[in-house]
C-alpha positions as CSV (number, residue, x, y, z in Angstrom):
1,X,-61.1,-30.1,-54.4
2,X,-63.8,-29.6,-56.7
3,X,-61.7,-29.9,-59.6
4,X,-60.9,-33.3,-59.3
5,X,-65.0,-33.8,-59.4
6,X,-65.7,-31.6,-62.5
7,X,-66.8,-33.1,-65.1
8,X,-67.9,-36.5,-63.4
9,X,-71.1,-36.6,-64.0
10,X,-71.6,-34.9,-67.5
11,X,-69.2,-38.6,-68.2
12,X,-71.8,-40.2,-66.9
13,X,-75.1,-38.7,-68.1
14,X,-73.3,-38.7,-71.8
15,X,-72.7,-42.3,-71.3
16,X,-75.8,-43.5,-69.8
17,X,-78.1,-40.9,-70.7
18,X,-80.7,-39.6,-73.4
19,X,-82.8,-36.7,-74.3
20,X,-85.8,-36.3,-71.9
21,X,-88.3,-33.7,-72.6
22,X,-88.3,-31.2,-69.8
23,X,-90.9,-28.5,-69.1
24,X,-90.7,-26.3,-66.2
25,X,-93.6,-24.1,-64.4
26,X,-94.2,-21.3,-67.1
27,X,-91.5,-22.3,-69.4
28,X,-91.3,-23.7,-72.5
29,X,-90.3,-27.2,-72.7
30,X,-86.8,-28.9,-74.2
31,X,-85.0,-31.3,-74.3
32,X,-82.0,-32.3,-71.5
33,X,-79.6,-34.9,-71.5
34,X,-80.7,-37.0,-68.5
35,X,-81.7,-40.1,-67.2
36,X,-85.5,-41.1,-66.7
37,X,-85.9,-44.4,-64.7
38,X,-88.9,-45.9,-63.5
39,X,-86.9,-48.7,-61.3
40,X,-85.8,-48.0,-57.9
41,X,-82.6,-46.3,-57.1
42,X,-80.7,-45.9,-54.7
43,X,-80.0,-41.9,-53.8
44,X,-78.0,-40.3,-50.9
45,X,-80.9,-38.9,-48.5
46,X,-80.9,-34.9,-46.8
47,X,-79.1,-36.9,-43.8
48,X,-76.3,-37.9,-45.8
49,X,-77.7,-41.6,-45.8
50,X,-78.6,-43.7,-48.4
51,X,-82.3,-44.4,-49.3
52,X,-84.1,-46.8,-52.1
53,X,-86.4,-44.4,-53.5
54,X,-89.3,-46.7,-55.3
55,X,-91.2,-43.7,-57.2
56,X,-90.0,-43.6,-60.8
57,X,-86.9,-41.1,-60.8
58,X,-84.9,-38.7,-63.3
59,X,-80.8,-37.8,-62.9
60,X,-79.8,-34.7,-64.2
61,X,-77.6,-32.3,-63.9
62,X,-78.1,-28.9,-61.7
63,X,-76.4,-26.7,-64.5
64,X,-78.9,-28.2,-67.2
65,X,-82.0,-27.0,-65.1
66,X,-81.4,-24.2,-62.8
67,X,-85.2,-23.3,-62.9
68,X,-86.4,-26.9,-61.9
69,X,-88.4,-27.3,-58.8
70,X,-91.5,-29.2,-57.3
71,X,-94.5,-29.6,-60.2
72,X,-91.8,-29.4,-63.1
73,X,-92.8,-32.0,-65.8
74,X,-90.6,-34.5,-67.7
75,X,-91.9,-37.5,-70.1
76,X,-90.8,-40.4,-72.1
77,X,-92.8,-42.8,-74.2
78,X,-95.0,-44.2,-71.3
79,X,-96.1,-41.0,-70.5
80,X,-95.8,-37.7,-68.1
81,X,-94.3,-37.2,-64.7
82,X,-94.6,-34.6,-62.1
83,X,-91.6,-33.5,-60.2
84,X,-92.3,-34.5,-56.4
85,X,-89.1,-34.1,-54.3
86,X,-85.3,-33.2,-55.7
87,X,-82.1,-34.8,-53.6
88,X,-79.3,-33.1,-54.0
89,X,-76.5,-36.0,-54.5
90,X,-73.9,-33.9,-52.3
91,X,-71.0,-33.1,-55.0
92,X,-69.0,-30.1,-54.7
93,X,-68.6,-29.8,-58.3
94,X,-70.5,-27.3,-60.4
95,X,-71.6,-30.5,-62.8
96,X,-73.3,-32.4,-59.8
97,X,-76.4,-34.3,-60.3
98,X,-79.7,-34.1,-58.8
99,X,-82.1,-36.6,-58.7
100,X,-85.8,-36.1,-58.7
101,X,-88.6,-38.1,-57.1
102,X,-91.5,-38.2,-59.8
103,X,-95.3,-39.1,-60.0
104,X,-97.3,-39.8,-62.9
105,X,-99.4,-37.2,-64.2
106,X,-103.1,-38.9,-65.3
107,X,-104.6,-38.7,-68.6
């Protein structure tokens, strides 16, 4: 079944995305194909349900950033962002997104 889900979402980031810097804990930084938003979005919660997540976000996909976890950074022109919480988005398929709660990092 995962086949028919392959490939989804790289369509989608490709579309819709851009290059966000990325740095994870220890790493050096680069640059992923993503999508940094700092309007809600809607995001499909542990539970399965779906919950408006107010905090500035960043979709990307879990084969771009196998390292990434809580205290990861990302930025864009208006600043830097801390990685907070990461929802899985419950695909099957080895392309799947995850989305990422983020914070602002002062300075």
């Amino acid at each position: 079944m995962t086949s028919l889900f392959d490939g989804m979402s790289g369509i989608a980031a490709a579309v819709l995305g851009s290059g966000v810097p990325y740095t994870p804990q220890g790493g050096s930084a680069r640059v992923v194909k993503s999508i940094l938003r700092r309007t809600p979005v809607r995001a499909i919660g542990p539970d399965g349900v779906d919950v408006l997540i107010t905090a500035p976000t960043w979709r990307v996909r879990r084969d771009l950033v196998p390292e990434l976890a809580r205290d990861d950074r990302v930025s864009d022109a208006d600043g830097t962002l801390r990685v907070l919480n990461i929802w899985p988005q419950g695909s099957p398929a080895a392309d799947a997104h995850l989305i990422c709660e983020l914070e602002a990092v002062p300075g």
